[in-house]
VMD Tcl script that draws the C-alpha trace (Angstrom):
set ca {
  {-33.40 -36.25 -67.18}
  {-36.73 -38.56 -67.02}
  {-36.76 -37.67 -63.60}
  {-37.14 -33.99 -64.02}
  {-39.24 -34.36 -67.19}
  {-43.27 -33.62 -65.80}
  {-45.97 -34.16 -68.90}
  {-48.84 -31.94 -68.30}
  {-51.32 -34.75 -70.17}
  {-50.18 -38.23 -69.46}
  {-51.34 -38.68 -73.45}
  {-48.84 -36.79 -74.30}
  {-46.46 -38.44 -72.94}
  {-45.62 -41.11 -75.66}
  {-44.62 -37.78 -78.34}
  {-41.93 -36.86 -75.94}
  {-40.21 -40.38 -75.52}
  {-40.49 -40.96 -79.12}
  {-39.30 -37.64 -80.00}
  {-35.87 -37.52 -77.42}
  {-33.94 -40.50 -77.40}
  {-33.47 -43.19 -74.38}
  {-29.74 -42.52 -73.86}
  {-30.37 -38.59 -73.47}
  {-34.19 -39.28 -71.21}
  {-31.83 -41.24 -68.87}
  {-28.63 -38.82 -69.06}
  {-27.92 -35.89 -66.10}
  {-27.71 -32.60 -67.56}
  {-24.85 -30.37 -66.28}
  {-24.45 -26.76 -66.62}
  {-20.57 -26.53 -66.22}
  {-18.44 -28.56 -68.40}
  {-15.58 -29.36 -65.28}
  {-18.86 -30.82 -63.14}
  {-19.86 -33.51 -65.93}
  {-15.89 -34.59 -66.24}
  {-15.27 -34.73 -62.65}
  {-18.64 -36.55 -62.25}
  {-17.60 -38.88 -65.30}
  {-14.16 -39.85 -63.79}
  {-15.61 -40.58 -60.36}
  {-18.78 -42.66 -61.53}
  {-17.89 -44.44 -65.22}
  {-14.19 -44.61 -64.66}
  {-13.76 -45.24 -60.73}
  {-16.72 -46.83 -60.21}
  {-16.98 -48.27 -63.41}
  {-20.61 -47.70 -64.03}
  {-22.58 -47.20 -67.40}
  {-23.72 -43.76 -67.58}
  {-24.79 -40.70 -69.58}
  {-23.99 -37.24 -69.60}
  {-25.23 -34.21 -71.38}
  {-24.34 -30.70 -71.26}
  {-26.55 -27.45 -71.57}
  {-25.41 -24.62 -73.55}
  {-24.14 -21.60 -71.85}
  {-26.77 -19.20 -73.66}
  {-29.91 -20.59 -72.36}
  {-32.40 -21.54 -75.39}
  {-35.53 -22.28 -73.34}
  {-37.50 -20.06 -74.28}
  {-36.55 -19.58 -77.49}
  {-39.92 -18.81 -79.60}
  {-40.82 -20.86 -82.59}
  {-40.26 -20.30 -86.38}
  {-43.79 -19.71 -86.52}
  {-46.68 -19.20 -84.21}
  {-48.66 -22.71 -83.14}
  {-52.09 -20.66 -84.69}
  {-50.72 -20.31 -87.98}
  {-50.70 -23.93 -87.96}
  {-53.96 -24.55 -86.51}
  {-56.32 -25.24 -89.44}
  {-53.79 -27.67 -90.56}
  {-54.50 -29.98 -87.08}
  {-51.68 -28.71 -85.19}
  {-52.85 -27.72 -81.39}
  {-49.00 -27.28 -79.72}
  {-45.57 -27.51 -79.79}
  {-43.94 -30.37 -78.53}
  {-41.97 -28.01 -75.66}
  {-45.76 -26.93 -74.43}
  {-46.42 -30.77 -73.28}
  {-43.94 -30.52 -70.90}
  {-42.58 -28.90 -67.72}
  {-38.64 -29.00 -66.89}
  {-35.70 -27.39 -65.18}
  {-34.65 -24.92 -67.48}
  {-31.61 -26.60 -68.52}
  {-32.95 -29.66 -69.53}
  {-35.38 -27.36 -71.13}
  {-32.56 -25.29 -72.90}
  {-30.78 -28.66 -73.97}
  {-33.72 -29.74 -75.39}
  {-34.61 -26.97 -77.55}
  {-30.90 -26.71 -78.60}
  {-30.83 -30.54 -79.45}
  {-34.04 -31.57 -80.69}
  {-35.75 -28.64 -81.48}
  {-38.89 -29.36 -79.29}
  {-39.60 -25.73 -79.31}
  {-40.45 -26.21 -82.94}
  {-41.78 -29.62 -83.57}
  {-45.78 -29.23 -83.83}
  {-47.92 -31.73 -82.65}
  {-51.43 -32.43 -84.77}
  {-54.06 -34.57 -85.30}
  {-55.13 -36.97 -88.02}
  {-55.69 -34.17 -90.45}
  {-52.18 -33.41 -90.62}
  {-51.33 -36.63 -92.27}
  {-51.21 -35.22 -95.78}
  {-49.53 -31.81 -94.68}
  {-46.46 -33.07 -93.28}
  {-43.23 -31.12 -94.03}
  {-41.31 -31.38 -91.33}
  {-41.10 -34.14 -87.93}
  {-44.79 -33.72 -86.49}
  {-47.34 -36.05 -84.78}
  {-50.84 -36.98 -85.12}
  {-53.10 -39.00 -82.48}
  {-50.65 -42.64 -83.27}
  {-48.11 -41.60 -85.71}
  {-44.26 -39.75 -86.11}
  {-43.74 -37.92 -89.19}
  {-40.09 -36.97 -90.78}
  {-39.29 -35.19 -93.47}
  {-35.48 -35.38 -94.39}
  {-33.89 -33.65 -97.27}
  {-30.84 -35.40 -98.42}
  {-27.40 -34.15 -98.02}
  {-26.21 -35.19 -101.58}
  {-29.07 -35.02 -103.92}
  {-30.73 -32.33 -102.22}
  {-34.22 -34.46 -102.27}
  {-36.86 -35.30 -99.81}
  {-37.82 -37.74 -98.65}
  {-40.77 -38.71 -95.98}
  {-41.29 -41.24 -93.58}
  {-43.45 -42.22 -90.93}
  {-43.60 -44.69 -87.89}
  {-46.07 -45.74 -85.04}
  {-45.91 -43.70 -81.85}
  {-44.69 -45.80 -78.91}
  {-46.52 -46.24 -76.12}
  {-45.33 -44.33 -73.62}
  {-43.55 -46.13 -70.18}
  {-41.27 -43.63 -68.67}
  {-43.16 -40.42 -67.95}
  {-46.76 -41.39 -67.49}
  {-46.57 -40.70 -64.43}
  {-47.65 -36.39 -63.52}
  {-46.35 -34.26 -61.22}
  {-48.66 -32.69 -59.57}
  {-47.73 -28.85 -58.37}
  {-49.52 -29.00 -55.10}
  {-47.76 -31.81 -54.17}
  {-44.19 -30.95 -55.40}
  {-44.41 -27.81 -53.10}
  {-45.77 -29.24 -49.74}
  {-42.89 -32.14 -50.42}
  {-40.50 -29.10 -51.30}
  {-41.60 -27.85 -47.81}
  {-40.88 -30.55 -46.00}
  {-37.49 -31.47 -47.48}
  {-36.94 -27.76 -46.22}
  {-38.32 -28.13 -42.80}
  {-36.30 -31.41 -42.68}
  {-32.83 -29.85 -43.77}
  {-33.61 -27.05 -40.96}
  {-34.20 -30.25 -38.56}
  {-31.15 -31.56 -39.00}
  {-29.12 -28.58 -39.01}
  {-30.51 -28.13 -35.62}
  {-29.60 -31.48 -34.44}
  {-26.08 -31.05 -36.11}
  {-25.34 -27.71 -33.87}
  {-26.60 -30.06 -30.67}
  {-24.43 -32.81 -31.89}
  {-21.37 -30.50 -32.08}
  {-22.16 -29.18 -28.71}
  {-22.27 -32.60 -27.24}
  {-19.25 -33.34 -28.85}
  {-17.40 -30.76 -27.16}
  {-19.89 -31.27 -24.06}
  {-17.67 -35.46 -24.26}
  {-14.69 -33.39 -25.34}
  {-14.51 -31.53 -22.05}
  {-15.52 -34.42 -20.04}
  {-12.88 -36.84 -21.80}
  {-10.33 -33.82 -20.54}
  {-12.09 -33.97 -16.90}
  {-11.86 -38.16 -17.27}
  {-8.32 -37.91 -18.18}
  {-7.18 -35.26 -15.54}
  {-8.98 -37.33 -12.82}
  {-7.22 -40.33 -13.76}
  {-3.90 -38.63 -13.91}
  {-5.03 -37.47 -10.18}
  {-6.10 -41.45 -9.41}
  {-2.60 -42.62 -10.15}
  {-0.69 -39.82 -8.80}
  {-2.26 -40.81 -5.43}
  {-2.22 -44.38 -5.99}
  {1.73 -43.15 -6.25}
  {1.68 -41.52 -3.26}
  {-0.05 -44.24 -1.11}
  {2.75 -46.70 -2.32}
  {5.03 -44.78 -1.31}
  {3.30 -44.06 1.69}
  {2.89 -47.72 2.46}
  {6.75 -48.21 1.39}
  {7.48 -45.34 4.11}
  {5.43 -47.32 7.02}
  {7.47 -50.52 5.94}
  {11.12 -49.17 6.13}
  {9.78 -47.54 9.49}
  {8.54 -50.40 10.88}
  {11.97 -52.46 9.66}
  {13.66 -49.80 11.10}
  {12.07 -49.78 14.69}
  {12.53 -53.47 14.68}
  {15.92 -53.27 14.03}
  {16.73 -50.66 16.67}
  {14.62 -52.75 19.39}
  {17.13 -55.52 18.57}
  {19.59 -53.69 19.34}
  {18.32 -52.00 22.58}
  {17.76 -55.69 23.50}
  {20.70 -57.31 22.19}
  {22.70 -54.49 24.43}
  {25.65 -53.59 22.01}
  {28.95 -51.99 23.48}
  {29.33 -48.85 22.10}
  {32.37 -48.08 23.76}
  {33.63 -51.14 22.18}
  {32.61 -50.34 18.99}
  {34.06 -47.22 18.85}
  {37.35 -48.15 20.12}
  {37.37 -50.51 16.62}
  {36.30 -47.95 14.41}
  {39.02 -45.80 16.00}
  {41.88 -48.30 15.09}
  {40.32 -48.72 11.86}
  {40.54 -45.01 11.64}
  {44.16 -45.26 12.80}
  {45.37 -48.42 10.46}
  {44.11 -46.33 7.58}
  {45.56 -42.81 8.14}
  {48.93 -45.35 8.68}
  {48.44 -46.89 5.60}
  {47.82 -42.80 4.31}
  {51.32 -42.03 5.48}
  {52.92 -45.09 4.48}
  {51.93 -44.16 0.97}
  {52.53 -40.38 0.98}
  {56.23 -41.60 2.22}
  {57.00 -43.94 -0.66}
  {55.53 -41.85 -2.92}
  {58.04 -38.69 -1.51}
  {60.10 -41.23 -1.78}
  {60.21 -41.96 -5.54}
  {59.71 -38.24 -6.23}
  {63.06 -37.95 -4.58}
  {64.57 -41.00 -6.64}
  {63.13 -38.93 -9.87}
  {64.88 -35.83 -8.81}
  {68.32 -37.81 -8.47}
  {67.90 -39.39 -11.66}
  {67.03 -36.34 -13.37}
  {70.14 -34.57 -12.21}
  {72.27 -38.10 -13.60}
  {70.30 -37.58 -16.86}
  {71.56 -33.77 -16.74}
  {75.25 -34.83 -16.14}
  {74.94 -37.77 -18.82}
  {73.53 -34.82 -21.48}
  {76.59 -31.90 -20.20}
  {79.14 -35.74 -20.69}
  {77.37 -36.09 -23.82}
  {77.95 -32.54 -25.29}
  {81.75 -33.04 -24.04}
  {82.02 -36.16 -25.96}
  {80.77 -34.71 -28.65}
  {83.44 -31.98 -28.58}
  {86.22 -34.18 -28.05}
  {85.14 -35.93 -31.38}
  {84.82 -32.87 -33.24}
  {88.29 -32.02 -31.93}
  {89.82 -35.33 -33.19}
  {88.51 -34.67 -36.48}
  {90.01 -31.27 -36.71}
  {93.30 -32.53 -35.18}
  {93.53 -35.52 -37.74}
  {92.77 -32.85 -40.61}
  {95.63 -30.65 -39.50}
  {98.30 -33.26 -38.87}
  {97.41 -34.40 -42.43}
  {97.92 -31.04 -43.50}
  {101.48 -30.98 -42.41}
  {102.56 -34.19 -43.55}
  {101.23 -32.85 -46.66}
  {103.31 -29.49 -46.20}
  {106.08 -32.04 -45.54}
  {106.62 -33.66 -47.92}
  {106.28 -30.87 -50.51}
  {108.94 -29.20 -48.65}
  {111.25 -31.80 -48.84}
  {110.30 -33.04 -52.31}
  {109.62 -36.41 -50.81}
  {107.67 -38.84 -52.70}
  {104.64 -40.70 -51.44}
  {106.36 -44.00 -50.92}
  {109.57 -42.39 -49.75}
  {110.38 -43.37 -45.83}
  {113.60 -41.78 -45.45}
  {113.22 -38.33 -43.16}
  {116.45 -35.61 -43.67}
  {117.47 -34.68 -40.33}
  {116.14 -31.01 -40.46}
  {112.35 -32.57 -40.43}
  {112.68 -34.08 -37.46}
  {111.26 -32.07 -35.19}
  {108.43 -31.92 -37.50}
  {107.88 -35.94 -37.49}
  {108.10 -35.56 -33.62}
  {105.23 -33.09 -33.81}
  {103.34 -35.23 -36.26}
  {103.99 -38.84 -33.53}
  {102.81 -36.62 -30.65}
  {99.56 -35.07 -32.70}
  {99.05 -38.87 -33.33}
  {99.34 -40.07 -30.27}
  {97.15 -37.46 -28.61}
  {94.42 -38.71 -31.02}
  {94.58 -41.93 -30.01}
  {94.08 -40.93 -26.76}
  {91.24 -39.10 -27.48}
  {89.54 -41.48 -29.17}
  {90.50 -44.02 -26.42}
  {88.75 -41.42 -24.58}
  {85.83 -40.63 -26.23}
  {85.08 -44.89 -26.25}
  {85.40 -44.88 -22.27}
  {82.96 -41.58 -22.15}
  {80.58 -43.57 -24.66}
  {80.64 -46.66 -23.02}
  {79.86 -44.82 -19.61}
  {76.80 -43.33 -21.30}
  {75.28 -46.01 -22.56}
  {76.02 -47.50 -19.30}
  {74.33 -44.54 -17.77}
  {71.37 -44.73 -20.00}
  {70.75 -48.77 -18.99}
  {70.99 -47.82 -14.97}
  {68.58 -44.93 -15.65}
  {66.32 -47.15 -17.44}
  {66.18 -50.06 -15.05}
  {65.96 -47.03 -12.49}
  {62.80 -45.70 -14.07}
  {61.06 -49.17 -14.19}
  {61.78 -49.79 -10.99}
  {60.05 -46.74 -9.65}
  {58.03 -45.65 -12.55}
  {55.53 -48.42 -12.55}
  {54.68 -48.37 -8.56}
  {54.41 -44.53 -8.88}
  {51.79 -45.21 -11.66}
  {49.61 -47.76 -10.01}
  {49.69 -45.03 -6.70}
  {48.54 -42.70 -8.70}
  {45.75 -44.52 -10.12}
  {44.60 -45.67 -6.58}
  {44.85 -42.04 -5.07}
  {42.89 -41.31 -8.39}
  {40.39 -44.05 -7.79}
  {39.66 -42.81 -4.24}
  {39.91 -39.08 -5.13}
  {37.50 -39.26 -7.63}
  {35.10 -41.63 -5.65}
  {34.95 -38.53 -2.87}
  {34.26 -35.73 -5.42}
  {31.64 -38.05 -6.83}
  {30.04 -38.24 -3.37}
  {29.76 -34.84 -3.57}
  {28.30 -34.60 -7.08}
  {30.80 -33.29 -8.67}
  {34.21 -34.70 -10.93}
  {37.90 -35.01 -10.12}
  {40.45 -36.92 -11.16}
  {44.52 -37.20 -11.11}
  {47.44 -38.23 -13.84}
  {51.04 -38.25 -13.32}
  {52.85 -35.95 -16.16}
  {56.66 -35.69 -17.11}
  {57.39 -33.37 -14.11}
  {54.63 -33.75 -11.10}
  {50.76 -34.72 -10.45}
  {47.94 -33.14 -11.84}
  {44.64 -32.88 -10.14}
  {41.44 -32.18 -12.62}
  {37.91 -31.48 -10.96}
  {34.87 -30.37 -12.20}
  {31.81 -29.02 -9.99}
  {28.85 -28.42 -12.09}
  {27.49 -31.10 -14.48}
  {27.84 -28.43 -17.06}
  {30.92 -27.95 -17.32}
  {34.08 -29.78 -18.27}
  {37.12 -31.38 -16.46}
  {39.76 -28.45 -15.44}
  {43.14 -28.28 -13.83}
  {42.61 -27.31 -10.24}
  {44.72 -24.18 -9.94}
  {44.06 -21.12 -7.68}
  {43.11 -19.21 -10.93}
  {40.44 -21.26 -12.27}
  {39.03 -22.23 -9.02}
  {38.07 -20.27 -6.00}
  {38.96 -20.77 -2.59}
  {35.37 -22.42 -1.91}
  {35.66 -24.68 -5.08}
  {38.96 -25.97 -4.08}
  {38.36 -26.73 -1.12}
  {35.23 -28.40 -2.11}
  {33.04 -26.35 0.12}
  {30.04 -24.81 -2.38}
  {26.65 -24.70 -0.68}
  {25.34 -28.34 -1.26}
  {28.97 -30.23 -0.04}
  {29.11 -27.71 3.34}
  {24.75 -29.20 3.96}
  {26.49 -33.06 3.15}
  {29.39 -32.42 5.66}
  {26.76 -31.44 8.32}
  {24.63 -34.15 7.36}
  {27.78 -37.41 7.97}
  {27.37 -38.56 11.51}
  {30.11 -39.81 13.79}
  {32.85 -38.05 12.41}
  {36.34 -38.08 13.96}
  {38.18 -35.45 15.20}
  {41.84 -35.10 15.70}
  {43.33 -33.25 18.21}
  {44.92 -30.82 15.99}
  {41.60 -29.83 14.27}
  {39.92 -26.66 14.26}
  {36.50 -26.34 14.93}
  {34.63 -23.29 13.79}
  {30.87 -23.08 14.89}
  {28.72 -20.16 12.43}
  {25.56 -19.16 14.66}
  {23.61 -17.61 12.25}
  {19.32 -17.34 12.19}
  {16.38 -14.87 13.08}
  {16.26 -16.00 17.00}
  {19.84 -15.21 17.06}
  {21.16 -13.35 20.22}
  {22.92 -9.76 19.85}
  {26.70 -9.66 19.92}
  {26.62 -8.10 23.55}
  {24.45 -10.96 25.15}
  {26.63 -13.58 23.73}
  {28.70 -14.93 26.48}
  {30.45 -17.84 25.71}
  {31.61 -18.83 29.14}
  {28.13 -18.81 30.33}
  {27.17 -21.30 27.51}
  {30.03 -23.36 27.98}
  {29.29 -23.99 32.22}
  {25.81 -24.84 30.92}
  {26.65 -27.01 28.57}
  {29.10 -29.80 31.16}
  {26.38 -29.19 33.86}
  {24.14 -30.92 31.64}
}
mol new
graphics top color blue
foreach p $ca { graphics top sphere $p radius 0.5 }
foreach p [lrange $ca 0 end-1] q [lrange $ca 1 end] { graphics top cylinder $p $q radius 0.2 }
display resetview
């Protein structure tokens, strides 16, 4: 508040210390009551500092007028209010007169020594007059006026403006230089975006001559190695009479493996049709022992009948001659099961006999069938991934069952000619038909049909083609 606080007579100075207290001369003054407690938290409890704070009232009382005019009091040694000594903001002003009254306090002279009713000053002295709270009496007292230390020093107007002026004229300076700061800012903004781009252009070349230099290297390895050869003189013919029986060992050792595996598909087939009889010799024995069981029912069913008939008892072995056709029926039914289940032993022993041979069978062919199949896999799926794409074979209960995929997309499916199309199953899509034309020294049986697409812009009309003509050409040269 000090700070703001401007005595008009430097004399006067030491009635306006004495009169507002230290703490409150070196407080701020805020108008809005959330601006001193954010200011309070931030400063005494963050920063832990030892401040003061005041607030001014929201009805401004700076210019509230005095309980009686300053001439009234005139002839008593009073020349001024204490308010009139002073120039401040008008909320220090307002907080002021709200506080300590300085819109009323009077300031006199010596001759207002013996007049004193209320808190005045003369030349050197305070005067207070206090009524108490309890007894209602009053009492006076006086004290020395300070010297003044604090606000001595005047402002003068003149000076306050010009300085106002150039704080002004300084703000507008650097408001200027903060628009040509932002624009240089984006100015290095732009130019870090140039920097960067150029770099990125710097090691995309850099890139490039590598490779470049990478290129010249493989091409000069390359034309070394083929002047080796021109002078190393290799037999071509010789050469390709070994990759021919190469060629030829491994289309053997093609066939030698499609035979054995026909082979074992035909040993399956017989064993499936001995696993077919075994079931059918299965269901008869089961018959047979079904018709034991009904046999053995009736027969007891008539020795029952027996016996009731001829009021035989249980332990009674003695058969009247008139039942003896029906004890020869019973021996025969007897011995016809026996038989049967004589039978029906042999027929079980022969299938589990069966069952062993078919077993051993099955190991015998099963397991080299398997590890074919996972070399024809191995190699089928090594060609489809040549070509980019997925294949793959497993043997199931009744045959083989190729899988291929041709787009990384997609999944694994059964080749069949409904999910497939001709193109796809024979492996020819665009891409795999450029590869073909791309292998060099292929081999060509005999047998094979070459078909030869002459397709382009420069291409001649159907009724100047003469193949003939082309073909004479072609062995002249």
């Amino acid at each position: 508040m000090m700070l703001v606080i401007s005595v008009r007579n430097p004399n006067h100075a030491k009635y306006v210390e004495n009169h507002i207290p230290f703490n409150d001369l070196r407080a701020f003054v805020f108008q809005k009551r959330e601006d001193m407690e954010k200011f309070m938290t931030e400063v005494r409890d963050s920063q832990n500092l030892r401040v003061n704070s005041v607030f001014a009232p929201e009805e401004s009382c700076a210019t509230r007028p005095p309980s009686r005019p300053i001439e009234s009091l005139k002839r008593f040694g009073f020349f001024a209010y204490l308010r009139e000594l002073f120039d401040a903001p008008e909320e220090v002003m307002s907080y002021l007169c709200n506080q300590y009254k300085v819109h009323d306090v009077p300031v006199g002279t010596d001759q207002t020594k013996a007049m004193i009713k209320t808190v005045l000053y003369t030349a050197e002295e305070k005067y207070s007059l206090k009524k108490s709270f309890y007894s209602g009496k009053t009492s006076t007292s006086n004290s020395a006026v300070r010297p003044s230390q604090y606000l001595t020093m005047a402002v003068d107007a003149e000076d306050k403006r010009q300085l106002e002026e150039q704080i002004s004229t300084a703000e507008k300076s650097m408001q200027a230089i903060d628009a040509q700061m932002i624009a240089t800012q984006e100015s290095a903004a732009k130019l870090d975006r140039r920097d960067n781009e150029l770099r990125a252009q710097k090691k995309a070349l850099s890139e490039l001559k590598g490779k470049k230099r990478q290129l010249e290297q493989k091409i000069s390895t390359k034309q070394d190695s083929l002047r080796q050869m021109e002078q190393g003189g290799i037999d071509l013919q010789k050469a390709e009479e070994e990759t021919k029986a190469q060629i030829s060992a491994v289309n053997s050792q093609k066939v030698a493996i499609v035979a054995e595996f026909m082979a074992h598909m035909k040993l399956r087939a017989t064993l499936s049709m001995e696993k077919v009889y075994m079931a059918l010799e299965t269901q008869a024995c089961a018959m047979l022992e079904q018709r034991k069981a009904r046999l053995l029912e009736k027969c007891k069913g008539l020795l029952r009948r027996a016996r009731e008939i001829c009021n035989m008892d249980p332990g009674e072995s003695v058969v009247p001659p008139d039942l003896h056709t029906v004890v020869d029926e019973y021996n025969r039914r007897e011995q016809e099961i026996k038989n049967l289940e004589k039978e029906l032993d042999d027929k079980s022993n022969a299938l589990d006999t069966y069952r062993q041979n078919i077993s051993e069978a099955k190991e015998r062919w099963l397991n080299p069938l398997k590890q074919l199949v996972e070399q024809i896999n191995d190699k089928f799926s090594d060609f489809f991934r040549s070509m980019q794409c997925a294949g793959e074979e497993e043997y199931d209960k009744y045959g083989i069952r190729i899988r291929v995929k041709f787009r990384s997309s997609t999944q694994l499916h059964e080749l069949t000619a409904h999910h497939q199309s001709g193109g796809e199953r024979s492996g020819m899509d665009p891409v795999n038909e450029r590869r073909v034309f791309d292998i060099v020294n292929l081999q060509y049986a005999d047998e094979m049909t070459v078909l030869c697409v002459h397709n382009g812009p420069h291409m001649l009309p159907p009724h100047k083609w003469d193949e003939k003509a082309f073909t004479r050409r072609r062995m002249v040269k």
